[in-house]
C-alpha positions in Angstrom: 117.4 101.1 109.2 120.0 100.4 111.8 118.8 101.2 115.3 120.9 100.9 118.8 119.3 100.7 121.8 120.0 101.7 125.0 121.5 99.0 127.4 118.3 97.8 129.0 115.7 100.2 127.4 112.6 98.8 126.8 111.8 97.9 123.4 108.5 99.7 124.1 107.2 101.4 126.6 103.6 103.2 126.5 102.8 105.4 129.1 99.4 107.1 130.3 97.5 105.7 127.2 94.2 107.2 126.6 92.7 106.8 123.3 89.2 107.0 121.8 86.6 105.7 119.3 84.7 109.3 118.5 83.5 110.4 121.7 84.0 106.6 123.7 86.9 106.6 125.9 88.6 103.3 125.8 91.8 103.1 127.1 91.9 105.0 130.7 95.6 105.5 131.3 97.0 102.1 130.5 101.1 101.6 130.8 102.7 98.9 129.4 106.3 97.8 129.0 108.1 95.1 126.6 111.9 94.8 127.7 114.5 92.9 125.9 113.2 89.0 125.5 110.2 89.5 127.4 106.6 87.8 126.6 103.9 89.9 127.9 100.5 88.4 127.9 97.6 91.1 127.5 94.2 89.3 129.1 90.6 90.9 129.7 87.0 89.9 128.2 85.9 90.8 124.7 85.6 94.6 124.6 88.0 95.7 127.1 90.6 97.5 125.1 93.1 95.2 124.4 92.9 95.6 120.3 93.1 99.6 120.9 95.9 99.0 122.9 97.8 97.8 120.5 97.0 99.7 117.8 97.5 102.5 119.7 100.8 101.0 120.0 101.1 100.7 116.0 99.4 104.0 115.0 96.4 102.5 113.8 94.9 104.7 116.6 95.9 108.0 118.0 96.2 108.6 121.4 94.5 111.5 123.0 97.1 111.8 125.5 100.1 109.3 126.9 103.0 108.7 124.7 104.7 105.6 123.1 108.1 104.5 122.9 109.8 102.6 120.9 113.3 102.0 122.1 113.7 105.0 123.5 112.3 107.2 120.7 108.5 108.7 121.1 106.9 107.4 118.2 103.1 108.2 119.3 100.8 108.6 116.8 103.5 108.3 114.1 102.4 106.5 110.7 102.4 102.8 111.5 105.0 101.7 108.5 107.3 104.2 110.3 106.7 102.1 113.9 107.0 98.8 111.4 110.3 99.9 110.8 111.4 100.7 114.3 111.5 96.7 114.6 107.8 95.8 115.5 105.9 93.6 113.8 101.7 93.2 113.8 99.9 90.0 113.8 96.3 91.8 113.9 93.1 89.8 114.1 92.0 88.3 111.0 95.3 88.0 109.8 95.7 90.4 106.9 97.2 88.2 104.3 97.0 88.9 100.6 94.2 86.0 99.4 95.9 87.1 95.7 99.2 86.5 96.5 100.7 82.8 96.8 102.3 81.6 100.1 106.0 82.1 98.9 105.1 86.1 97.8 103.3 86.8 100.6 106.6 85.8 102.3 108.9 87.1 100.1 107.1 90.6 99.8 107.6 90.9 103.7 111.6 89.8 103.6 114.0 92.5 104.9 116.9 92.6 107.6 116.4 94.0 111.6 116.7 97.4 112.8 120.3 96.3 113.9 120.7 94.2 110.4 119.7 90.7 111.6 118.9 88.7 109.3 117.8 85.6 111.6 114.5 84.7 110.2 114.6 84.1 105.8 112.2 82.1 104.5 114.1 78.9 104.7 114.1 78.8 108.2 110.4 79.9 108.3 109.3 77.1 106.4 111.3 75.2 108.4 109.3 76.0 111.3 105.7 76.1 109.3 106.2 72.7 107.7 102.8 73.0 106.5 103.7 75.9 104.9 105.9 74.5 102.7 103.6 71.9 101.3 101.6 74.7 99.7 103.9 77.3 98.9 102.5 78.0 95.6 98.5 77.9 96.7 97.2 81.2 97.0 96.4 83.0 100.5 92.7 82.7 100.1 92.6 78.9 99.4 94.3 78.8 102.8 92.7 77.0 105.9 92.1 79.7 109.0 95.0 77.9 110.9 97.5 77.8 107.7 96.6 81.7 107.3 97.5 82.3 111.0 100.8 80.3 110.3 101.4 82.3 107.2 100.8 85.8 109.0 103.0 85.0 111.9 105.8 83.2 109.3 105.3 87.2 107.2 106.0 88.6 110.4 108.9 87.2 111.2 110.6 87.8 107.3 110.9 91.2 109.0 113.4 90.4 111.7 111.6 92.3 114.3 112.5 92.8 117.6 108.9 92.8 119.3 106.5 90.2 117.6 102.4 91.6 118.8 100.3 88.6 118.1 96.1 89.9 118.6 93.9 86.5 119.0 96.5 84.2 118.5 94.5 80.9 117.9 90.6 82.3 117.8 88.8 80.3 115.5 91.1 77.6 115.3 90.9 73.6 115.7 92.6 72.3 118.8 95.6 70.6 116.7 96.3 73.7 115.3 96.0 75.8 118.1 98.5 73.6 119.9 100.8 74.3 116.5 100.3 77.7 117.1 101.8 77.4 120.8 104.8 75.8 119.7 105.7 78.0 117.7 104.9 81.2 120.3 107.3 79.1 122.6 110.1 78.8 119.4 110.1 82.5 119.3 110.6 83.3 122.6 113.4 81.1 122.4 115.0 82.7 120.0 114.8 85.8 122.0 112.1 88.0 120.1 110.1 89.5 122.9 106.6 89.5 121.7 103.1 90.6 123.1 100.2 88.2 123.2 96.9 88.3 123.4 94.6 85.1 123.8 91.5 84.1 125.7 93.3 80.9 126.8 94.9 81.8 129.9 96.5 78.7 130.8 98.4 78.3 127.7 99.5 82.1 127.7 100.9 82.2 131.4 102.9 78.6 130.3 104.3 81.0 128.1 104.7 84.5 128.9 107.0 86.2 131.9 104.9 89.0 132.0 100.9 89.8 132.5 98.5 92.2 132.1 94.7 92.2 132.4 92.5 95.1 130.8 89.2 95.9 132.4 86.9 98.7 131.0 90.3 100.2 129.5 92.0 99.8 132.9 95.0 97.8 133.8 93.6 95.6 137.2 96.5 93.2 137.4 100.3 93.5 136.2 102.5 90.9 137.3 104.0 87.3 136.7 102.6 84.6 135.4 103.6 82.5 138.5 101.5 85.4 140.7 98.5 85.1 138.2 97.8 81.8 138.1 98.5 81.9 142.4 95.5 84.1 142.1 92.5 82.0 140.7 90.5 84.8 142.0 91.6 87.5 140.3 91.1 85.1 137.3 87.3 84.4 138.3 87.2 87.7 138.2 88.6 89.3 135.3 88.7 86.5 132.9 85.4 84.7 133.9 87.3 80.9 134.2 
């Protein structure tokens, strides 16, 4: 589906999110914007909202009120294959691969062009970038380690050509080494100009990486700014991320 957007519309924009688990009220009002290119870190302590966020930004919940965005066409609450197709892909926590499918189908099964028809990412160049990958392309998604699932979810993700790349937990769980693997590549796509959204509990790697942050507490954004203003602000990270 080709797509244009709007000379500097955001590729999403989600205004006056509130959105609920039964009767608990999670997200109080929470904007957030991804422009063209950008990499938005999304901080806060376990249980603050930043999952709902974002799957109130894919769907997977329903705002109560607020609306989302996504360049330039309100898409809240809409099925999340129809947002999937507006150009944004979901890395979610726990990764989601298909344990019965081998490497090279779980790849292939994602593979399509960009809501303007890029074609950018196929899987050569994906298993270009996920060498590891490519040693095991016909082992099966369950006999997988954590960190070679992570790379297979984020190389999935990218088969799609998205435009926004959301990455939940982006090295949780994993061994150092890999976790440093996992950077890299974070850094490669933002170099190739996918804006993404990232959340991680390792601040210091994030802000060495994203333009953008926000921090979520009790469903409440208490920070929005630069990385450069964050980290001038050990403070405000005392505070809100308990370093």
């Amino acid at each position: 589906m080709s797509q244009t957007k709007p000379q500097g519309m955001p590729w999403i924009e989600a205004r006056g999110i509130h959105s609920f688990y039964g009767n608990s009220h999670i997200l109080h009002g929470v904007d957030l914007c991804v422009g063209a290119g950008e990499t938005i870190g999304l901080m806060g302590r376990n249980g603050m909202g930043k999952s709902t966020l974002l799957k109130s930004l894919m769907g997977l919940v329903r705002p109560r009120s607020g609306s989302v965005l996504i360049a330039g066409r309100d898409m809240t609450g809409r099925p999340t294959y129809e947002i999937a197709r507006r150009g944004i892909a979901y890395v979610p926590e726990g990764r989601g691969i298909f344990g019965n499918l081998s490497v090279l189908e779980n790849l292939q099964m994602a593979a399509r062009a960009g809501t303007r028809g890029q074609c950018d990412w196929n899987c050569e160049r994906v298993l270009q970038t996920f060498p590891r990958l490519a040693q095991r392309l016909g082992h099966g998604g369950q006999q997988l380690s954590g960190g070679e699932q992570q790379m297979l979810t984020i190389g999935r993700a990218l088969m799609t050509n998205p435009d926004v790349l959301i990455l939940d937990e982006a090295t949780e769980g994993l061994a150092p080494l890999i976790a440093h693997e996992i950077w890299r590549i974070c850094s490669l796509i933002k170099a190739s100009g996918i804006s993404s959204v990232i959340v991680d509990k390792n601040w210091r790697q994030v802000t060495q990486i994203t333009d953008r942050n926000i921090i979520l507490v009790k469903g409440q954004v208490v920070f929005a700014g630069s990385s450069a203003a964050l980290q001038a602000q050990p403070e405000r990270l005392a505070q809100y991320l308990g370093v």
